[in-house]
TIVEXVO-218087 format. One line per 3 residues: number of its first residue (from 0); their letters; for each residue z negated, x, y negated of C-alpha. Coordinates in steps of 0.02 Angstrom, whole numbers, m for minus. Layout:
NUM) A) Z,X,Y | ...
//
This chain:
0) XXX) m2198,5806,m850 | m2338,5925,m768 | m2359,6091,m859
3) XXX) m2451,6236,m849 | m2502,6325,m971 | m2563,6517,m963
6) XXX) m2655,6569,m1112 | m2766,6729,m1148 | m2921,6713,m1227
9) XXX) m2948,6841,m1376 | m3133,6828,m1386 | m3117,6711,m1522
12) XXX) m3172,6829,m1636 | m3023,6849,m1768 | m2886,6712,m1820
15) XXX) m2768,6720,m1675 | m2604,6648,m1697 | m2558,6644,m1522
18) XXX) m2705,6544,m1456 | m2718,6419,m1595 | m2526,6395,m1556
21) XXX) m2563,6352,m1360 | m2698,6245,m1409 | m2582,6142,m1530
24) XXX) m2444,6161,m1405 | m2567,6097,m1259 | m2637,5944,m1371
27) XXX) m2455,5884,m1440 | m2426,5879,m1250 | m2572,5771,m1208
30) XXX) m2508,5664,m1338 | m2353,5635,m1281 | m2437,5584,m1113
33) XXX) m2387,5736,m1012 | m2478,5799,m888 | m2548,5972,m937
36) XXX) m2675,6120,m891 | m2724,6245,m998 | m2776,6388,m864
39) XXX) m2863,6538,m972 | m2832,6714,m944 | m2956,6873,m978
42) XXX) m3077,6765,m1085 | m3121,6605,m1116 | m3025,6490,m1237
45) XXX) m3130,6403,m1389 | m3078,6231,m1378 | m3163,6164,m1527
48) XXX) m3267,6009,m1535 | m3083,5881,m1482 | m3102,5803,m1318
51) XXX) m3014,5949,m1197 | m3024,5855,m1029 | m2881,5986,m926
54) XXX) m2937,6178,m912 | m2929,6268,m765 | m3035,6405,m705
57) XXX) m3034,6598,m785 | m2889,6724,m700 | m2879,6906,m731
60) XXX) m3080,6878,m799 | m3085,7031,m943 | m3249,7114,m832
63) XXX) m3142,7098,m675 | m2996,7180,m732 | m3072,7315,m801
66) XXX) m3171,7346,m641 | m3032,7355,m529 | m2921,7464,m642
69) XXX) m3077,7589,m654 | m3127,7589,m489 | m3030,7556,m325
72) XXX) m3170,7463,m239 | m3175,7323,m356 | m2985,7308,m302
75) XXX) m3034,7263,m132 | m3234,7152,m158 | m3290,6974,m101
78) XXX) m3227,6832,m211 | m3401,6761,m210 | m3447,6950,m311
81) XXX) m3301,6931,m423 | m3352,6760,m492 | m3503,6848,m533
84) XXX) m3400,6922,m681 | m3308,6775,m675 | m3461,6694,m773
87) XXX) m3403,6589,m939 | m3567,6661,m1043 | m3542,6842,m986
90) XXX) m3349,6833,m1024 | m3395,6756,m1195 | m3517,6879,m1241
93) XXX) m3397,7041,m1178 | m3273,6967,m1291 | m3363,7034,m1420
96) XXX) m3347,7214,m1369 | m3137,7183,m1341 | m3064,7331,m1420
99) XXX) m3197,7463,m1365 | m3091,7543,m1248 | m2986,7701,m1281
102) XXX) m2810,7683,m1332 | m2766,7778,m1154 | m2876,7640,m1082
105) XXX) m2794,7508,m1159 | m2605,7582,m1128 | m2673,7606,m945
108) XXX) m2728,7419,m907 | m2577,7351,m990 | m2460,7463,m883
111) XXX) m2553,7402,m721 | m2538,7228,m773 | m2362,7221,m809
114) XXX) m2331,7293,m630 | m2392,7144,m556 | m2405,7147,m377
117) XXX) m2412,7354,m395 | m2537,7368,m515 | m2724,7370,m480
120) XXX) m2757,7196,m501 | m2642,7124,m378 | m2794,7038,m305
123) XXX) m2827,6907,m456 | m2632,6881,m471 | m2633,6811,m285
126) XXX) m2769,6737,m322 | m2685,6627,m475 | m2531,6603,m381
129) XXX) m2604,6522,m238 | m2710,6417,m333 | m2552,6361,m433
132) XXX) m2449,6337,m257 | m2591,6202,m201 | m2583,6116,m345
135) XXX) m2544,5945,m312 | m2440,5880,m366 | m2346,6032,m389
138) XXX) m2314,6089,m594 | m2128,6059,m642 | m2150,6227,m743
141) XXX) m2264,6356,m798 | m2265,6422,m984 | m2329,6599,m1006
144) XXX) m2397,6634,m1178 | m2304,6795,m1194 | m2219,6929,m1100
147) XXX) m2362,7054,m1105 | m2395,6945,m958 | m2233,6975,m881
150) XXX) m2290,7063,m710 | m2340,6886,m651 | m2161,6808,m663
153) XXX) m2091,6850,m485 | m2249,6813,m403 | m2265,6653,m471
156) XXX) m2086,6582,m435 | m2092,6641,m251 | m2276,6576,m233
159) XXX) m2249,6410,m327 | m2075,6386,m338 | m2057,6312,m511
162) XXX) m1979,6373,m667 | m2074,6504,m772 | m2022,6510,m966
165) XXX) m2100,6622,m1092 | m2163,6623,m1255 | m2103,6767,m1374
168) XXX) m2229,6820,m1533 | m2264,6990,m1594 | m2266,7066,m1421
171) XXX) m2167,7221,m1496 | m2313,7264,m1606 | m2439,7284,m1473
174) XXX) m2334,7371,m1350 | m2264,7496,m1490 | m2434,7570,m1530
177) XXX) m2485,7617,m1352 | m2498,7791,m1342 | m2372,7892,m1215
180) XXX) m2325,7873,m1104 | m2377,7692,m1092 | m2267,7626,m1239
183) XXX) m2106,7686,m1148 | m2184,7620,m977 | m2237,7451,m1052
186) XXX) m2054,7424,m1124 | m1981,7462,m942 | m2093,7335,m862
189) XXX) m2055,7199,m980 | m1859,7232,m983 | m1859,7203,m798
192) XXX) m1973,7051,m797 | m1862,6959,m942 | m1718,6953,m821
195) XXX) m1838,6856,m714 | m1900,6724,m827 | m1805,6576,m826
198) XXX) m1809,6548,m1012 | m1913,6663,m1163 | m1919,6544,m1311
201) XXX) m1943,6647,m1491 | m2036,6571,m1599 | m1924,6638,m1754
204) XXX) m1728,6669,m1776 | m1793,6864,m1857 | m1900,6887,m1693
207) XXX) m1746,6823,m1566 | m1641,6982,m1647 | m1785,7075,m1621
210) XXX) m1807,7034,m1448 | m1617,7014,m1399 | m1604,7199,m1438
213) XXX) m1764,7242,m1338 | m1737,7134,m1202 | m1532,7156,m1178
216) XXX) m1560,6961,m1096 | m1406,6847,m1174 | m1446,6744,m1310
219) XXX) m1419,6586,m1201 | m1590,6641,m1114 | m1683,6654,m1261
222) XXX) m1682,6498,m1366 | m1774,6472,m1542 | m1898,6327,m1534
225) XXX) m2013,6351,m1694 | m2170,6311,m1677 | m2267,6180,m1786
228) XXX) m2426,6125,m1831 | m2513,5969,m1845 | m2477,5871,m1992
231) XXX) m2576,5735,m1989 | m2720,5841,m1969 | m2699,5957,m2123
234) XXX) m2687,5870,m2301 | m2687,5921,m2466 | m2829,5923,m2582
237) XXX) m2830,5804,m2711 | m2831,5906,m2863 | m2814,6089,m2867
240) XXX) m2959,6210,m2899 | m3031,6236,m3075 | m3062,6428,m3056
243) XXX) m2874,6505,m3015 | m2929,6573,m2802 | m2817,6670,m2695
246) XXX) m2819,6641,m2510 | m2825,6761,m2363 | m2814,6694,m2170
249) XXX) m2782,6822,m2059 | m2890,6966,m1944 | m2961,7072,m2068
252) XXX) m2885,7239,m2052 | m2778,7361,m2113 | m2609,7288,m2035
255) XXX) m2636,7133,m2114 | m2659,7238,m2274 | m2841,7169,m2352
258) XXX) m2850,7332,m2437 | m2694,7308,m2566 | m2751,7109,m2589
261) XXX) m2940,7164,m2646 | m2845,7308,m2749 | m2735,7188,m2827
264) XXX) m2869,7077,m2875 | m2944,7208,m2992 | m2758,7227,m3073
267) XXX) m2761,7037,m3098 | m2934,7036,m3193 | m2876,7141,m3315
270) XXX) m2766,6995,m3394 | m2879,6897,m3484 | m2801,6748,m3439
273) XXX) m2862,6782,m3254 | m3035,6864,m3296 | m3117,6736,m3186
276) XXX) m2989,6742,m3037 | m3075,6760,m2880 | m3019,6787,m2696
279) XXX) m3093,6704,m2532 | m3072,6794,m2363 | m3075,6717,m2204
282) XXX) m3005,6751,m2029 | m3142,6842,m1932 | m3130,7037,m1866
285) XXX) m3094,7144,m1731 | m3234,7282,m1675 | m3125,7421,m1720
288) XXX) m3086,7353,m1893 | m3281,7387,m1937 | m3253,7556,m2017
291) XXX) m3115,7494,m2116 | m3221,7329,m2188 | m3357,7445,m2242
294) XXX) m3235,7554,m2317 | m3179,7394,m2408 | m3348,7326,m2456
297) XXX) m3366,7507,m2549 | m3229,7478,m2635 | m3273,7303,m2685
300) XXX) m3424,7377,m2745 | m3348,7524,m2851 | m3210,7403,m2929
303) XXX) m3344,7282,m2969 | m3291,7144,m2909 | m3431,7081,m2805
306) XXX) m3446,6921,m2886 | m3262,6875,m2866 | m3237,6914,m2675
309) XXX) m3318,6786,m2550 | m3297,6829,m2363 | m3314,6632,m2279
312) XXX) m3364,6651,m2107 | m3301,6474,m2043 | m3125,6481,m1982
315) XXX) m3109,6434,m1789 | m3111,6240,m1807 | m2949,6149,m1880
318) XXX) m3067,6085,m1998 | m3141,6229,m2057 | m2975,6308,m2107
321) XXX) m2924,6140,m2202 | m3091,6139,m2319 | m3042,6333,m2357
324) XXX) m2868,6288,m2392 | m2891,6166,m2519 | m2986,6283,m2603
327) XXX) m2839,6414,m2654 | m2706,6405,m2772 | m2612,6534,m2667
330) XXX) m2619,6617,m2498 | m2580,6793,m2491 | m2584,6910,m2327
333) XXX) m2498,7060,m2354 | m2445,7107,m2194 | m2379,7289,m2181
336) XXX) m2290,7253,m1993 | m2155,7112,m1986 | m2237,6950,m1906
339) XXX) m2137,6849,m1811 | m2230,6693,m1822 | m2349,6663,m2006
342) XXX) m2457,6515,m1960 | m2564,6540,m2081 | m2421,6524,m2226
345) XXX) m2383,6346,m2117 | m2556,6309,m2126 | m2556,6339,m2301
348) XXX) m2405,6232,m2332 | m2467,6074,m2267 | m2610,6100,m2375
351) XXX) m2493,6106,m2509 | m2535,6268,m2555 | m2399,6398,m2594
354) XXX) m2426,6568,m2504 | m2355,6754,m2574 | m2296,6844,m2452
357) XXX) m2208,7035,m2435 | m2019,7014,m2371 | m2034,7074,m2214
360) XXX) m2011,6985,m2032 | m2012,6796,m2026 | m2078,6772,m2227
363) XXX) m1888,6764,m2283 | m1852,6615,m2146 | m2022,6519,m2205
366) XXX) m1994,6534,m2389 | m1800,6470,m2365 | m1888,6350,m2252
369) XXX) m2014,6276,m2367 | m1959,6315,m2526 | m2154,6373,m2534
372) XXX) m2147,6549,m2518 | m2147,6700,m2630 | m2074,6840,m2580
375) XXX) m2099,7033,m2661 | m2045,7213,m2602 | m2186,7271,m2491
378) XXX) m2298,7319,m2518 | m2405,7382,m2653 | m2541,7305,m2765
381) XXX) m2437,7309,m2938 | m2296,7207,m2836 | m2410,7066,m2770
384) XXX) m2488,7051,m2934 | m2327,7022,m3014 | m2310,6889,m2895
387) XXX) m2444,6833,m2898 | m2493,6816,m3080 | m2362,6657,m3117
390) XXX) m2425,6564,m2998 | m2633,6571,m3048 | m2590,6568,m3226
393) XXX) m2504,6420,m3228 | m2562,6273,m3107 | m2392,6171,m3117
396) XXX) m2299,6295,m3022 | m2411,6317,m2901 | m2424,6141,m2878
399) XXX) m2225,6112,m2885 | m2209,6248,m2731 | m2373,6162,m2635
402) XXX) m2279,5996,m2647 | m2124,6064,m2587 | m2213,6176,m2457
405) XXX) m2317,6012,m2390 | m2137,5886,m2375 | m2061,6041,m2276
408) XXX) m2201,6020,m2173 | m2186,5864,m2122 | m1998,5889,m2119
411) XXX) m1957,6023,m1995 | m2125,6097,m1941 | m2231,5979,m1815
414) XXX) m2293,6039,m1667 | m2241,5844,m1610 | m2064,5900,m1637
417) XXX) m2096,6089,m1548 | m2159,6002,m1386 | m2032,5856,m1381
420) XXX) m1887,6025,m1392 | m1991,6118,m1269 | m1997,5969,m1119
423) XXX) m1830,5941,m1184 | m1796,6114,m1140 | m1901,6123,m989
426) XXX) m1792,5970,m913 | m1624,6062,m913 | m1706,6218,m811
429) XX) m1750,6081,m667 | m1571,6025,m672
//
């Protein structure tokens, strides 16, 4: 089958769920012998050091589309000037600023992409679709990571004339904090573009409810095809570690609630039996979550726990994450929005390591799923250390729920199985 795959590149500056999922998504593909191009969007996309022979060129290039939504003549200039900003190294190096605009900024742009073909960058999405529509041979469908990219949808099925399906994760959150009007906007924009797609694919049963009753598509539309990872790539360690670590993988920020973990550390080392319990932090930042890290570096400081805190910087390579798993007894991100996805508690899991997690979003279906999971009331620091204190005390049940955690895995959670559903899938759209 020939896909197409539209992915946007975050910069690769924090742990982002959504692109390591296309890039799994894209490689179980290539496996399976399908035909597919990864075509990035905004930024590039960090491949890693795997073989990565199908990429097209950049669309909707982050410099580009901020040009033409601040100023009208950029709407109308010389491709040869737009590849300009086009350029890989400049893209890669603005990445690192994402996030600097102004919340109106940000509501602004989103608004003007989701109105596709009336927004200002109705240039670059002409631009795509004709560059899909010569494609030859012609894609059997285009996947669209998620519906923040909705205001493509029409263009693309009159310009190419193939399916396009969509793939639902944590789109709510983002659109949710844009300030007004653009929230309310946003919403309106994507509840008229899900009646175009032919299929949005949720990535969770919690996040389907959460998107049936945003959406108001029928449930028929909107399958659940959860997605894997690859498990012959992450294994568990051999033995566990000798000093009792907890894990967190995830963007450093408030959200994903690094402030009650590094408080409930301190409430841990006051049990004797966990006086030498440390806690390793991984998962790279955002440029507005710098005032918060300092914030928490003070209070690492004033709590005293310097030497028990180790930031890793390492995360973006498979094998990175797989050396830093093996080194936890637990993971624990307390997240204070509901995810819909949790790769990092899958990740976790086929490193046989149990993760803690608060019960909110997707956490209930992962710990039913792999027997792995921990759940507590969100969201406080005396809750999570309750939870947490069973499993570094005493190795066995750690190790029980890690074993249990890393068969699930192999079970029910392989990105394999997720692309043989999704061609599955994609087949009875052509028909």
């Amino acid at each position: 089958m020939r896909i197409i795959q539209l992915t946007p590149g975050s910069g690769d500056n924090f742990y982002c769920e959504n692109c390591l999922r296309d890039l799994a998504l894209v490689r179980a593909f290539q496996r399976a012998g399908h035909d597919i191009t990864m075509v990035p969007m905004y930024l590039p996309i960090n491949t890693g050091d795997e073989p990565f022979p199908q990429q097209g060129p950049i669309f909707f290039g982050g410099l580009n589309v901020y040009l033409q939504q601040k100023f009208s003549l950029f709407q109308k200039t010389p491709r040869w000037l737009d590849t300009v900003f086009d350029n890989r190294l400049l893209l890669k190096g603005l990445g690192k600023l994402s996030g600097m605009t102004t919340p109106t900024d940000l509501g602004e742009t989103t608004v003007s992409m989701l109105a596709g073909c009336d927004g200002r960058q109705q240039k670059e999405l002409l631009r795509m679709a004709d560059w899909l529509a010569e494609l030859d041979p012609k894609p059997d469908v285009i996947m669209v990571s998620n519906i923040l990219l909705g205001g493509l949808v029409e263009t693309l099925k009159e310009k190419v004339g193939v399916p396009v399906v969509c793939l639902l994760q944590d789109e709510e959150g983002f659109l949710d904090t844009l300030p007004a009007p653009y929230a309310q906007q946003g919403w309106e924009w994507v509840r008229r573009h899900a009646q175009a797609f032919d299929g949005l694919i949720c990535v969770s049963d919690y996040y389907q409810q959460v998107m049936l009753d945003k959406l108001g598509v029928e449930a028929e539309k909107m399958p659940v095809i959860p997605m894997g990872i690859d498990t012959e790539e992450f294994q568990p360690a051999s033995e566990p570690p000798e000093v009792p670590t907890i894990g967190f993988l995830s963007k450093m920020c408030h959200d994903h609630g690094l402030d009650i973990l590094i408080n409930t550390l301190h409430l841990l080392k006051r049990d004797n039996r966990l006086e030498h319990v440390r806690l390793r932090i991984t998962g790279g930042r955002g440029p507005g979550d710098t005032t918060f890290l300092k914030k928490m570096q003070n209070r690492i400081n004033t709590l005293k726990l310097t030497d028990s805190v180790e930031y890793v910087d390492h995360y973006r390579e498979s094998g990175d994450r797989i050396r830093f798993l093996r080194s936890l007894s637990v993971m624990a991100v307390p997240m204070r929005k509901p995810p819909a996805y949790g790769l990092f508690a899958l990740e976790a899991c086929a490193c046989g390591v149990p993760f803690a997690a608060p019960d909110i979003g997707v956490f209930n279906e992962l710990a039913a799923g792999t027997q792995a999971g921990v759940l507590y009331h969100p969201n406080n620091p005396v809750r999570l250390s309750e939870t947490l204190r069973p499993l570094l005390t005493d190795p066995a049940v750690a190790g029980q729920l890690g074993q249990k955690g890393r068969w699930a895995i192999e079970q029910a959670y392989s990105i394999d199985t997720t692309a043989k559903q999704l061609v599955d899938y994609f087949s009875e759209l052509k028909h």
